[in-house]
Backbone bond lengths (Angstrom), bond angles and torsions (degrees), N, CA, C in turn:
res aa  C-N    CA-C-N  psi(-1)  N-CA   C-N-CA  omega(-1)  CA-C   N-CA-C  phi
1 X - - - 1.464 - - 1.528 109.56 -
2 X 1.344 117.97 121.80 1.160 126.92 161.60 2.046 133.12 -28.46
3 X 0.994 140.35 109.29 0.907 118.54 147.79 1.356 150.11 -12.62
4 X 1.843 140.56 121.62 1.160 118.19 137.17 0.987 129.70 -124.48
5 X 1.399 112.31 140.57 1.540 107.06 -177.16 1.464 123.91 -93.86
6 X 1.118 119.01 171.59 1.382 133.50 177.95 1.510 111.24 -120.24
7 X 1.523 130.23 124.02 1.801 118.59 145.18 1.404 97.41 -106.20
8 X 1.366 83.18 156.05 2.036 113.93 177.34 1.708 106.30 -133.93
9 X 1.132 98.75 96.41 1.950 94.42 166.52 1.592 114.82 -91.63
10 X 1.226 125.29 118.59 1.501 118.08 -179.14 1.519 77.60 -97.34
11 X 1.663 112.54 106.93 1.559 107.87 149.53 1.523 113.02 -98.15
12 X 1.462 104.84 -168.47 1.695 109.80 -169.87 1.403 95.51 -79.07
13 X 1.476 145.91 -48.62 1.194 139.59 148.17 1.505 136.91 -17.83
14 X 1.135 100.98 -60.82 1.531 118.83 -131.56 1.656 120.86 -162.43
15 X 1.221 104.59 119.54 1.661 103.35 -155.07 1.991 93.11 -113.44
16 X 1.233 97.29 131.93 1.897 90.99 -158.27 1.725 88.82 -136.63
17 X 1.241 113.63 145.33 1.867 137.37 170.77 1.460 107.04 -111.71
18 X 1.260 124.51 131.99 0.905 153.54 -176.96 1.492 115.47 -124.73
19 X 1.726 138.03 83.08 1.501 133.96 -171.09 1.433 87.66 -101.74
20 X 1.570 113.27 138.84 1.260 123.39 158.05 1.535 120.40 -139.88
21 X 1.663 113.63 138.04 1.633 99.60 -178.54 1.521 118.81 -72.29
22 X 1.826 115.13 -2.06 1.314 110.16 -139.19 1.332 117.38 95.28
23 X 1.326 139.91 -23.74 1.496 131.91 -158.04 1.989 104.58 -147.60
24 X 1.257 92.07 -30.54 1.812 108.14 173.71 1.387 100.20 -157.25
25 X 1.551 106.67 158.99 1.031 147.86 145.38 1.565 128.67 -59.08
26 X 1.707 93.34 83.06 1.638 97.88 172.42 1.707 125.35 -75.62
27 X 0.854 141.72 -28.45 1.924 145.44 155.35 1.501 114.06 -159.68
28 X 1.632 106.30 120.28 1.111 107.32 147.69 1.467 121.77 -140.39
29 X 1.401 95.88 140.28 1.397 140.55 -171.69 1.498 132.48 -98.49
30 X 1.231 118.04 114.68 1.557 109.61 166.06 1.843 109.41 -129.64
31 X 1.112 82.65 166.81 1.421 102.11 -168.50 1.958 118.22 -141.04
32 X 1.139 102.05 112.63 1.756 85.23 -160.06 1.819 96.80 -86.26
33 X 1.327 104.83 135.16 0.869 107.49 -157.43 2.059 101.87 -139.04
34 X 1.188 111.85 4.68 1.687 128.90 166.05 1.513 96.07 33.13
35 X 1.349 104.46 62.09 1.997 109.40 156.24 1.731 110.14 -51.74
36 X 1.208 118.54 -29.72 1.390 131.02 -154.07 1.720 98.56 -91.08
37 X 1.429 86.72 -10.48 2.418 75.36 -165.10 1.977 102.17 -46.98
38 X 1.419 87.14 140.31 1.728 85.25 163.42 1.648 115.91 69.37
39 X 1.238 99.42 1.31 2.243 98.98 -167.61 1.683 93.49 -81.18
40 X 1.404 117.03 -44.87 1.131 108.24 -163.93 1.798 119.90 -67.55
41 X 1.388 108.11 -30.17 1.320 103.29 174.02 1.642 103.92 -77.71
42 X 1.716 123.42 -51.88 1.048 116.15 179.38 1.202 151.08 -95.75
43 X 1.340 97.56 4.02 1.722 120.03 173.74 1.469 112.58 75.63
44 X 1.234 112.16 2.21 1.558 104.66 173.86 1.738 110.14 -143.99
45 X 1.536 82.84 160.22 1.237 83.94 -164.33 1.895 116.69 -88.48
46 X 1.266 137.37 135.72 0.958 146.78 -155.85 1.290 90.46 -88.49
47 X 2.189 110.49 155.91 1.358 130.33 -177.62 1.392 97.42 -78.54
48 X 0.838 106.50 -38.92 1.931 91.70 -176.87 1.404 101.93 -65.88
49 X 1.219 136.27 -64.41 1.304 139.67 178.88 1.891 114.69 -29.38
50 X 1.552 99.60 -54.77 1.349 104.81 172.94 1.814 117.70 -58.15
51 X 1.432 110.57 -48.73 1.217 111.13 -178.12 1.662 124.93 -62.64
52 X 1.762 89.52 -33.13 1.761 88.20 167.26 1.677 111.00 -57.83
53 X 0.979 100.60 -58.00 1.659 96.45 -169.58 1.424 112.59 -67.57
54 X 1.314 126.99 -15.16 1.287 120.47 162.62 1.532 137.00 -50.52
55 X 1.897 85.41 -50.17 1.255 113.22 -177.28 1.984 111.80 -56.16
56 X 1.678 100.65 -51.46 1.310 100.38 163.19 1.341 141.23 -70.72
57 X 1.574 122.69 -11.29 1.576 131.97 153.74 1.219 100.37 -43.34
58 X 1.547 126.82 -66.82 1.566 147.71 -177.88 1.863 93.61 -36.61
59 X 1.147 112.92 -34.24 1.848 91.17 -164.94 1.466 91.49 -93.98
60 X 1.648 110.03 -28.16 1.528 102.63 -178.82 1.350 132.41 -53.13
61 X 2.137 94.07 -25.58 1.387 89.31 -171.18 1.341 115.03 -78.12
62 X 1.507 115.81 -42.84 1.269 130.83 168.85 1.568 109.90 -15.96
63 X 1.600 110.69 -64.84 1.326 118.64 -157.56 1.700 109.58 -71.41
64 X 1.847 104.40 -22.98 1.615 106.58 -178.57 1.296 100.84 -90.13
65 X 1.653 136.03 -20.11 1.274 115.53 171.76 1.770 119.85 -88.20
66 X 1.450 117.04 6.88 0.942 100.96 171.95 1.919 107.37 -107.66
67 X 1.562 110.39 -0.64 1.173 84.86 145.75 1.324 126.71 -137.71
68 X 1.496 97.82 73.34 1.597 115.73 158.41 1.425 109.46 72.29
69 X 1.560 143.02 -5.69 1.014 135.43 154.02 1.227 120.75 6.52
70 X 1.681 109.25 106.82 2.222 111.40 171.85 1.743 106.70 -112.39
71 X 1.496 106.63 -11.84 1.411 80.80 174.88 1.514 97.66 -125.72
72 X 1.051 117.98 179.34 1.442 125.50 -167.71 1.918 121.56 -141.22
73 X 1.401 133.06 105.78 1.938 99.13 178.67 1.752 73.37 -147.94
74 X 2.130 91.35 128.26 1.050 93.65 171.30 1.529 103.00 -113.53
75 X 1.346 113.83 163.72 1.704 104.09 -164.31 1.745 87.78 -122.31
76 X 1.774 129.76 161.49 1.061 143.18 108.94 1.614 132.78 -78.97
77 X 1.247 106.45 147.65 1.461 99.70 173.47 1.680 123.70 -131.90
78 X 1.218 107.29 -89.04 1.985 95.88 -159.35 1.821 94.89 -90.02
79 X 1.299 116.34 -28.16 1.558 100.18 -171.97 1.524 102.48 -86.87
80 X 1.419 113.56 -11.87 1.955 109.39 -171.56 2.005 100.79 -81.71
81 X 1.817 94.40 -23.67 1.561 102.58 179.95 1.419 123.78 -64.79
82 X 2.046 101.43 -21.70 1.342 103.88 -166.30 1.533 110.96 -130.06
83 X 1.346 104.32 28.65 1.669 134.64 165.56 1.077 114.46 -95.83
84 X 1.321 111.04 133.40 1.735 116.29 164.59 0.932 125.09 -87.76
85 X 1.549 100.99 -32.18 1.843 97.38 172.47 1.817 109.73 -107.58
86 X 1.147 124.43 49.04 0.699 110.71 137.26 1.730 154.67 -33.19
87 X 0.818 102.19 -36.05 1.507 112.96 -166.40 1.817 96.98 -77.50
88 X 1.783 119.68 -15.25 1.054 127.49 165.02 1.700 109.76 -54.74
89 X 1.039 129.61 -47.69 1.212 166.82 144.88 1.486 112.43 -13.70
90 X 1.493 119.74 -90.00 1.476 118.41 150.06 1.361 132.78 -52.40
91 X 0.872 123.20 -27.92 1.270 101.29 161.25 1.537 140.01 -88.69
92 X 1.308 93.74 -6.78 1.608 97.26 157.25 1.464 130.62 -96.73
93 X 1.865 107.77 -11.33 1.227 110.88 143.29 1.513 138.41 -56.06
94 X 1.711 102.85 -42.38 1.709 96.36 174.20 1.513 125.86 -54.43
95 X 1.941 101.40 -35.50 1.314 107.60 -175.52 1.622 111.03 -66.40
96 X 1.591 106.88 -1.01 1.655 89.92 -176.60 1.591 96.70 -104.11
97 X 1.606 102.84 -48.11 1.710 88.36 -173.56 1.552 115.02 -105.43
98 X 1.190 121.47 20.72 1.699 123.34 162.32 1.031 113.51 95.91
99 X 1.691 126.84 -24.76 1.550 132.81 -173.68 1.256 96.67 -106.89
100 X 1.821 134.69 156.72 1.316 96.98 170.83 1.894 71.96 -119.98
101 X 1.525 89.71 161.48 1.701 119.97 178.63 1.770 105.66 -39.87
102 X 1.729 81.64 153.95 1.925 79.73 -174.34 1.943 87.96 -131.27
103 X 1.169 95.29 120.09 1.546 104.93 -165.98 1.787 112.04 -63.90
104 X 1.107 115.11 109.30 1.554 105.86 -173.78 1.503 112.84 -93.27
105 X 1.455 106.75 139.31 0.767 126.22 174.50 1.897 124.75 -54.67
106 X 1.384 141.39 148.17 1.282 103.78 -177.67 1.390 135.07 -94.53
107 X 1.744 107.84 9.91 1.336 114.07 151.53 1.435 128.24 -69.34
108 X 1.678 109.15 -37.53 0.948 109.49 166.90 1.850 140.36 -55.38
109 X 1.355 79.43 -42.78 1.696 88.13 179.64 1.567 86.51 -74.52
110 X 1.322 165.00 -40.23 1.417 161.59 162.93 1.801 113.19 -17.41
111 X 1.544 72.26 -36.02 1.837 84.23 179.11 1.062 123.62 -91.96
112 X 1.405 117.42 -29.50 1.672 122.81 171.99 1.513 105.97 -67.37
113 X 0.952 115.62 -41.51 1.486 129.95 -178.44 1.694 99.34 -58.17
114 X 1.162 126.41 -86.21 1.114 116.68 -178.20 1.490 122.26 -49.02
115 X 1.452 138.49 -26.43 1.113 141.09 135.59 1.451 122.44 -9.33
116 X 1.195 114.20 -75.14 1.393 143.30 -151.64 1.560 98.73 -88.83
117 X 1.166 122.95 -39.15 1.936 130.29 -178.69 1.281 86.41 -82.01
118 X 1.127 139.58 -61.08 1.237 122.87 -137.60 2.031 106.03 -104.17
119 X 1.454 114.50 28.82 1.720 116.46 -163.46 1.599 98.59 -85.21
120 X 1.814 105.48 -34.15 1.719 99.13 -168.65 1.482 88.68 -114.31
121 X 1.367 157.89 54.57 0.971 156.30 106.01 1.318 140.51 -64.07
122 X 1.410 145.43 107.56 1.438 148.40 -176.48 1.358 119.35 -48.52
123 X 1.602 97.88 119.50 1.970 89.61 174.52 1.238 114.36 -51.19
124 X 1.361 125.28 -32.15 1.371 109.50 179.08 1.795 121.21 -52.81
125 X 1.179 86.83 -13.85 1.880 72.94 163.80 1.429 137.67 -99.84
126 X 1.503 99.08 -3.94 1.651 117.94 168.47 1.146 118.15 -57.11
127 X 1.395 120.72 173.82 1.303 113.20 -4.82 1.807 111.81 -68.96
128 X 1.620 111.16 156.05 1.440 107.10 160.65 0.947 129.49 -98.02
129 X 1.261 118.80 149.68 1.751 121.96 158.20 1.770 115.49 -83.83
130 X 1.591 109.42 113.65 1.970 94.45 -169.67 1.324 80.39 -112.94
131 X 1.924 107.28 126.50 1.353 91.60 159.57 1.648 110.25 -129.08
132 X 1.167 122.41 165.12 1.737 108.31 -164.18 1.522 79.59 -136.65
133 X 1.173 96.55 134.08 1.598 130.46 179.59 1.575 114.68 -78.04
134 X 1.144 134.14 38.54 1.744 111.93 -163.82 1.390 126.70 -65.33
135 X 1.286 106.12 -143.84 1.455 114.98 -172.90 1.770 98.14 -81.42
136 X 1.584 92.61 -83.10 1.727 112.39 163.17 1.260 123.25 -63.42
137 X 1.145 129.46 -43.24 1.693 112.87 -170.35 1.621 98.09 -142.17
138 X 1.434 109.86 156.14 1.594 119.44 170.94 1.361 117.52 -104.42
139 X 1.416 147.24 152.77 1.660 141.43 -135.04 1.476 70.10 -159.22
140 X 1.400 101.53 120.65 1.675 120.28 161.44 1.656 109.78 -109.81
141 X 1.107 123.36 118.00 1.692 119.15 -172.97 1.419 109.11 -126.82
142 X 0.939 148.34 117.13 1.724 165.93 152.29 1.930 134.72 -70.88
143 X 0.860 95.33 89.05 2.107 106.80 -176.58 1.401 118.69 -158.28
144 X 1.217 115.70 175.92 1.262 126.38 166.69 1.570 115.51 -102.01
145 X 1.666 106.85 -64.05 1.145 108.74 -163.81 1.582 98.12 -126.11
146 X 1.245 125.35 9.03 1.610 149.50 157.18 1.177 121.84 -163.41
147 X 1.319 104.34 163.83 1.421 117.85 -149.91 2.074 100.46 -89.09
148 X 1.757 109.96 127.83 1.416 104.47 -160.97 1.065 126.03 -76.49
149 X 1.916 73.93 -38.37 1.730 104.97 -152.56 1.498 90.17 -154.59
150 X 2.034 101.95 150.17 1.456 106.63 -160.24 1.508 90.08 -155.17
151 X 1.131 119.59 108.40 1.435 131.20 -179.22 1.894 106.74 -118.69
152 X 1.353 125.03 125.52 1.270 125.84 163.28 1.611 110.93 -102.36
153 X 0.981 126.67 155.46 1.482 137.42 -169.99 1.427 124.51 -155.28
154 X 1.227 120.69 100.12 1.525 129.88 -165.01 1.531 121.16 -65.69
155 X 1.655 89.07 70.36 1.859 104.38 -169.33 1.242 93.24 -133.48
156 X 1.203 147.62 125.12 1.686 147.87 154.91 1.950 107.05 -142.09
157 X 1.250 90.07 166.87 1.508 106.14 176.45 1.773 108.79 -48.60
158 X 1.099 119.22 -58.77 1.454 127.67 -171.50 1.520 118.45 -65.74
159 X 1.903 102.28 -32.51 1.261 99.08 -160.45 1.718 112.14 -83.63
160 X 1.932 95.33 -19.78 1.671 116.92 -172.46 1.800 77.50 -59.86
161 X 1.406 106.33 -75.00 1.557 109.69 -165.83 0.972 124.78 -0.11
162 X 1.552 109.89 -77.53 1.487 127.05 -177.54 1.182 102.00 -56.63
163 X 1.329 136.98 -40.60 1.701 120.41 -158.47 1.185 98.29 -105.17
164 X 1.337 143.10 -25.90 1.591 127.95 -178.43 1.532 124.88 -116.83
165 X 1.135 101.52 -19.50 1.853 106.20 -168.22 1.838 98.76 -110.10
166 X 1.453 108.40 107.07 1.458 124.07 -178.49 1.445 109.54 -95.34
167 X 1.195 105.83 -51.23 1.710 130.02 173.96 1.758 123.91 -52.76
168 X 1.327 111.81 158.34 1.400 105.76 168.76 1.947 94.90 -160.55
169 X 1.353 102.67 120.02 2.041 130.61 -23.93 1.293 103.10 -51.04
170 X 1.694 108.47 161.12 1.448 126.41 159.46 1.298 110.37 -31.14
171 X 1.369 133.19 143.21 1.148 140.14 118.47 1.353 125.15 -25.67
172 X 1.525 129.66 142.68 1.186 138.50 -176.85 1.791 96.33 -64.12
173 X 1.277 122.56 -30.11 1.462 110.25 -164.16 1.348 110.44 -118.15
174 X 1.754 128.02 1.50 1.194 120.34 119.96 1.528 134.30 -50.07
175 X 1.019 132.97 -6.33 1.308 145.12 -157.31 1.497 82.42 -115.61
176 X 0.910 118.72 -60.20 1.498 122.60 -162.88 1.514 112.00 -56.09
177 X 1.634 104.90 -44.39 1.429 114.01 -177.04 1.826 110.37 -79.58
178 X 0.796 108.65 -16.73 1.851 116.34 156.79 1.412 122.74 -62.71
179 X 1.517 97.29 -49.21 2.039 102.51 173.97 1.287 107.22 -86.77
180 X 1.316 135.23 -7.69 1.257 124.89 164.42 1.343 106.89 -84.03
181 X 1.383 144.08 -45.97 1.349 139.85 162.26 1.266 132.21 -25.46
182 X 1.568 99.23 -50.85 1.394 111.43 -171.14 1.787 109.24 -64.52
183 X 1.921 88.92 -53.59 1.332 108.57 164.79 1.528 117.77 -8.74
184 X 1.079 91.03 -80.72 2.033 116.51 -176.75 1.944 104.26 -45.40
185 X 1.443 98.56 -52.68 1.508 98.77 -168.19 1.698 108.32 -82.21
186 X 1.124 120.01 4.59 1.303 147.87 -166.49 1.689 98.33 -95.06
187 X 1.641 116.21 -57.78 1.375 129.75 -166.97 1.628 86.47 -91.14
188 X 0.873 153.35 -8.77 1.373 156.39 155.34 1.762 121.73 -59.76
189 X 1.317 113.63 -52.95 1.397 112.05 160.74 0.979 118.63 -90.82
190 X 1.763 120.50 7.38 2.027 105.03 162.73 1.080 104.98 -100.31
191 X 1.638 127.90 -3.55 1.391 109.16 -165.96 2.095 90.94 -95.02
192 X 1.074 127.72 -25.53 1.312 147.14 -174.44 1.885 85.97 -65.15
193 X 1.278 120.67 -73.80 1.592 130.69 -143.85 1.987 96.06 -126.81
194 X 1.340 120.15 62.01 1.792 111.75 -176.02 2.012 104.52 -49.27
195 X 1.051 104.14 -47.82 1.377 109.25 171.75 1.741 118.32 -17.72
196 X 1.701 102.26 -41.87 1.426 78.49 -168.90 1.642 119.58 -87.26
197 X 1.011 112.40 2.76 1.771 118.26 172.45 1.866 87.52 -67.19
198 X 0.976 141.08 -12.39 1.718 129.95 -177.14 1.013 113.06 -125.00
199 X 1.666 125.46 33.22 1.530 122.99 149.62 1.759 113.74 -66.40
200 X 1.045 90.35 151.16 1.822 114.50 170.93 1.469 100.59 -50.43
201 X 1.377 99.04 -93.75 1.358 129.57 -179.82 2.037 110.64 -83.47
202 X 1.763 101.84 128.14 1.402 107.41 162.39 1.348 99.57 -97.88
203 X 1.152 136.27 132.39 1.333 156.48 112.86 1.228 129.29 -26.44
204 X 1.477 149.84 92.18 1.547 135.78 174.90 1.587 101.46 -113.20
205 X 1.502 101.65 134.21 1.340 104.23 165.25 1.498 115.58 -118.57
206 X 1.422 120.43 -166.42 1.538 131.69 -178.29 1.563 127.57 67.64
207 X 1.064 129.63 168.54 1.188 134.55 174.67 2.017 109.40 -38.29
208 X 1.081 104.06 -63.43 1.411 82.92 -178.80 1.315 128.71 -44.72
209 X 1.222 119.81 -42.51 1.461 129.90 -155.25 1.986 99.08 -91.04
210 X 1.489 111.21 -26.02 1.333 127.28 165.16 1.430 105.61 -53.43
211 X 1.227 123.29 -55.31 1.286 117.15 -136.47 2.067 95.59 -107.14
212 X 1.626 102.48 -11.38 1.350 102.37 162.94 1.702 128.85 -78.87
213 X 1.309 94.18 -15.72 1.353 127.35 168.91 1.524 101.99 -55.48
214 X 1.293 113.56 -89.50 1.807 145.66 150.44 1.491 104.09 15.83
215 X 1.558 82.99 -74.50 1.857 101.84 -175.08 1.546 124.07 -60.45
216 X 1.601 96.34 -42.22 1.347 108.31 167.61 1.508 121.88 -64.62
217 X 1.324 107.40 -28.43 1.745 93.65 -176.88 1.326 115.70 -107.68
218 X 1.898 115.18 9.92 1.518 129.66 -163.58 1.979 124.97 48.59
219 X 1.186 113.54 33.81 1.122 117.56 146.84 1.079 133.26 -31.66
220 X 1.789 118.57 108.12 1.305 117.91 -178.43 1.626 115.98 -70.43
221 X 1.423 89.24 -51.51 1.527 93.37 166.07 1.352 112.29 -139.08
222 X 1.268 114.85 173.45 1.743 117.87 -161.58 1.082 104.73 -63.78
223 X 1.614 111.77 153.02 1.249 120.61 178.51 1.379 111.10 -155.28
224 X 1.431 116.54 88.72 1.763 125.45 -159.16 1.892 100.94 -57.25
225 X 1.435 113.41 -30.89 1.380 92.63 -150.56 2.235 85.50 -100.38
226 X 1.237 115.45 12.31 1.412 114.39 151.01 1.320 114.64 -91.33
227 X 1.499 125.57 -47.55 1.375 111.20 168.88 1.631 138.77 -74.65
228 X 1.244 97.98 -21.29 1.301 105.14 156.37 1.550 138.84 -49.65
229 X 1.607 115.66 93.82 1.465 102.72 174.68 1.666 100.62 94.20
230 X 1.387 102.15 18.64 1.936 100.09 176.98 1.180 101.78 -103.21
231 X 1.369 114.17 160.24 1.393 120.32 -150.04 1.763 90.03 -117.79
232 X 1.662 114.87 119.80 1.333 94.84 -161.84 2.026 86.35 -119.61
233 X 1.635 105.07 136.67 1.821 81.93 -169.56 1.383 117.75 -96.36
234 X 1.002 134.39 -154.82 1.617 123.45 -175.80 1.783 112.32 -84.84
235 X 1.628 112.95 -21.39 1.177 125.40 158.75 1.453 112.76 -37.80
236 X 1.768 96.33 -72.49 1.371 107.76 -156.48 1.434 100.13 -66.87
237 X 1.154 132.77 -26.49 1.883 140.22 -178.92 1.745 94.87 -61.62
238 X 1.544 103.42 -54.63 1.707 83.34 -164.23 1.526 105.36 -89.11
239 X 1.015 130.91 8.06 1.548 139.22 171.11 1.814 103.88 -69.45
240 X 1.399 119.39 -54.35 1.229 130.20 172.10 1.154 111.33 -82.88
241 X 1.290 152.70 -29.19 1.644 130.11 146.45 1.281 111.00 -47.78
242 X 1.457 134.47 -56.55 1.428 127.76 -164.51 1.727 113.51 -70.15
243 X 1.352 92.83 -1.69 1.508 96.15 177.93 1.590 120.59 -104.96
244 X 1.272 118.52 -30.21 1.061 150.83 147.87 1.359 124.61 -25.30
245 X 1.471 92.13 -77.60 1.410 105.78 178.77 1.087 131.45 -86.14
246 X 1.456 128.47 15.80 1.519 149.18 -150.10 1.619 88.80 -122.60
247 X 1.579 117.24 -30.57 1.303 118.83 -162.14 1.901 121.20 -95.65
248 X 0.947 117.97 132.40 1.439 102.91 148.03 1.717 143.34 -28.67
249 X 1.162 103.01 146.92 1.572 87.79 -161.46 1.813 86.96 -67.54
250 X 1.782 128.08 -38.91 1.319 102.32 -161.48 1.278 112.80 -81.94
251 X 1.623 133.29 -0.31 1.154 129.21 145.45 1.583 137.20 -52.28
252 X 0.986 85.79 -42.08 1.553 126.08 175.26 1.445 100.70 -45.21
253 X 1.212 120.60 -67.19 1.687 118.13 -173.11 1.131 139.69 -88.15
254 X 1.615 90.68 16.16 1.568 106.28 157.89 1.774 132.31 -104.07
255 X 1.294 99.60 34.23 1.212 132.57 -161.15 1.597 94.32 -92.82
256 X 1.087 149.65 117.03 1.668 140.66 166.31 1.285 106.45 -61.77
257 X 1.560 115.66 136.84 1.358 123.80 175.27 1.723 115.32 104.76
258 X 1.630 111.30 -27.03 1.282 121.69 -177.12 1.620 116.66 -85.03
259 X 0.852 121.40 99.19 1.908 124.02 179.54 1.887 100.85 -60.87
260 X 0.880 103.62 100.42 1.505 120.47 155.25 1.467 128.26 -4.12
261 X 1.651 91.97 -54.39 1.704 101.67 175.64 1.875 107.65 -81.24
262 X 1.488 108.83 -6.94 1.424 101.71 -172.41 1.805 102.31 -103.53
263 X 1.676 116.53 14.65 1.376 112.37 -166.89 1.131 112.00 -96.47
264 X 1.865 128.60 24.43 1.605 109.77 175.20 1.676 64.05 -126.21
265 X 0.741 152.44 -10.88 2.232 115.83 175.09 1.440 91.36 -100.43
266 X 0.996 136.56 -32.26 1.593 107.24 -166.54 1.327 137.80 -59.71
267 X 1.401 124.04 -3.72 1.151 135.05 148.52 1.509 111.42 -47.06
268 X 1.296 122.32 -67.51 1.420 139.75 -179.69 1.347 121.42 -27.88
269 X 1.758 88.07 -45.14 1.750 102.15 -169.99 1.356 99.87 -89.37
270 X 1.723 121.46 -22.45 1.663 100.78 -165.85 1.844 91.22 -95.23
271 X 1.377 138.99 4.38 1.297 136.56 149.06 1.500 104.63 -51.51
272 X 1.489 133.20 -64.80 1.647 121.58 -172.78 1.231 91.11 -70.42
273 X 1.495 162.46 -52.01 1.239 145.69 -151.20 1.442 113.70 -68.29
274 X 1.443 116.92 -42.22 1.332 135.18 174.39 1.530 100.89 -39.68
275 X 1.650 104.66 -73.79 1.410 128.84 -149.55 1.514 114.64 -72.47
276 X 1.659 106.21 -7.31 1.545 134.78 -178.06 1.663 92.63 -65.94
277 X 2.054 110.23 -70.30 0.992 118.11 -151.75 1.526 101.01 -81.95
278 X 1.610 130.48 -17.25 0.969 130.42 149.86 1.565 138.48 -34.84
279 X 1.188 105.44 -59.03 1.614 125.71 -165.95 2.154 88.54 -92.16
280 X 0.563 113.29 -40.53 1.836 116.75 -170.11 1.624 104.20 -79.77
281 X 1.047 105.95 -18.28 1.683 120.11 -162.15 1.721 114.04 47.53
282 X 1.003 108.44 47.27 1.156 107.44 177.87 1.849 109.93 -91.99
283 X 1.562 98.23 139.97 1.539 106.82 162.78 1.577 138.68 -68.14
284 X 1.337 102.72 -55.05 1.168 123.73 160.76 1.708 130.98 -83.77
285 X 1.306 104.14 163.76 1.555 118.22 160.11 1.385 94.07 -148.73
286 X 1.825 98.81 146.61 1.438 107.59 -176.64 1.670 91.67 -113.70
287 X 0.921 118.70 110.53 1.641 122.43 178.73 1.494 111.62 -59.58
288 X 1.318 108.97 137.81 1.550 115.25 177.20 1.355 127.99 -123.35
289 X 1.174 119.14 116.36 1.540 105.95 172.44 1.203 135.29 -92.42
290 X 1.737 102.97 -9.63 1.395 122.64 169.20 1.726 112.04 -70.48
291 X 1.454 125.98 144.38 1.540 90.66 173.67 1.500 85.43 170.86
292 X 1.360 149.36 -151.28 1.163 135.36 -114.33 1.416 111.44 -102.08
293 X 2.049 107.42 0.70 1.898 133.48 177.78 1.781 86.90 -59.24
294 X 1.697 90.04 -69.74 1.768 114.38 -149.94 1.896 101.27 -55.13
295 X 1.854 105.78 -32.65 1.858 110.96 166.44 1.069 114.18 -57.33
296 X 1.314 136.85 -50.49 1.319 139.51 178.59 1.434 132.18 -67.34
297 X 1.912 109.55 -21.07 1.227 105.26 164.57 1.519 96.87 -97.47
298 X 1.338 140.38 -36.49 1.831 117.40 165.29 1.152 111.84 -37.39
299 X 1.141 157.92 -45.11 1.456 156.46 -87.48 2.010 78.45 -146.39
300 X 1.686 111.85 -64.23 1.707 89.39 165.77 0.972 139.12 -68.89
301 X 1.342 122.11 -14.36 1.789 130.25 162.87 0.985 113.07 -64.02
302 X 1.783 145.78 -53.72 1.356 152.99 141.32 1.415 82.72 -5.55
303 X 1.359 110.29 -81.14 1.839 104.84 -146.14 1.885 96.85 116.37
């Protein structure tokens, strides 16, 4: 009997399922569910925070035991890294889905990520740049046909939030203090890895870079195999920040393509996305929907 697997990312955002037989993609699911609210000023993680994501393990399991799920790897990442009580956390995750979480590191998850973006893409377009946008931290990864170089950087949609954007809309100099941030953590992984300003192909994954996608092509409702693999250019990126961020959040979410629950950080996140294709000079982003789910079930097929 065949295998199926399951990935589980508890990010600081956004808690996402990934079922695969090995051969297709039986459901995946996310659910934003902000494990991360509040970690960065206070280092721990809040009961509401825990219970949201609990509550959705609970639907995860449902959905992996009804289809037959044999292997299992659930991951934490940048807000479980910068929690103390975490372990409050895992262990009430194992009791829901049987495995308990294996805390990744943020090179590591750098690597699943580039793994997973880069499985149905041609070396001939390498080397890539994969970078995944999160809540708490951003994962810069560099290869062709493996992953080189793996830099994490404590910049995400949620975490700018909390520390720079007070206003609604931003202030011109909240905005400012976001692209200068990124800036810095930006000149931080070129001075570490110069290589990656001379990838072929940029890579963006996660909700931000999804949902700039979204905006850009007016999506009523999601549609993985339109956003998947669209080529979004630095135009169309700063066309939808300046529009974005000019707006109210309840203006704001009447925008097609924008999920509601993702309309007070996404400003945040399309500041590092901007300042990515800014500072790198890059034209493009090749949008990904494959990305650190599709690493984690390679990574159990490997063994």
């Amino acid at each position: 009997m065949a295998d199926v697997y399951a990935a589980i990312d508890c990010g600081t955002n956004s808690t996402r399922l990934l079922v695969h037989d090995g051969a297709r993609t039986l459901e995946r699911l996310m659910r934003i569910t902000r494990l991360g609210e509040g970690v960065n000023e206070t280092h721990t993680l809040t009961g509401g925070a825990i219970e949201r994501t609990i509550a959705v393990l609970r639907e995860y399991r449902a959905v992996m035991d009804r289809h037959g799920v044999t292997k299992t790897r659930l991951t934490a990442t940048s807000a479980a890294r910068d929690a103390i009580n975490r372990e409050v956390f895992f262990s009430a995750a194992e009791r829901v889905v049987g495995v308990g979480p294996s805390l990744l590191s943020g090179e590591e998850e750098g690597h699943l990520s580039f793994l997973g973006a880069t499985s149905e893409l041609d070396a001939s377009r390498g080397p890539f740049l994969v970078v995944d946008i999160g809540g708490g931290s951003t994962e810069f990864s560099y290869g062709t046909t493996e992953c080189e170089f793996s830099r994490s950087v404590d910049m995400g949609c949620v975490r700018f939030t909390e520390m720079y954007i007070e206003h609604d809309p931003p202030r011109p100099e909240e905005l400012l203090a976001c692209l200068s941030i990124a800036e810095a953590n930006i000149d931080e992984v070129r001075r570490a890895w110069p290589d990656v300003a001379h990838a072929r192909t940029f890579v963006g994954l996660a909700g931000t870079v999804s949902t700039a996608a979204a905006v850009e092509i007016g999506l009523a409702t999601y549609d993985r195999d339109r956003v998947h693999h669209f080529v979004l250019t630095r135009a169309a990126v700063e066309d939808v920040f300046r529009t974005l961020a000019t707006e109210s959040r309840s203006d704001r979410i009447h925008n097609p393509g924008l999920e509601e629950a993702r309309a007070d950080v996404i400003v945040a996140g399309l500041c590092v996305l901007v300042q990515i294709m800014r500072q790198l000079d890059l034209d493009e982003c090749l949008v990904s929907e494959s990305d650190i789910l599709d690493g984690l079930v390679m990574s159990m097929q490997r063994g």
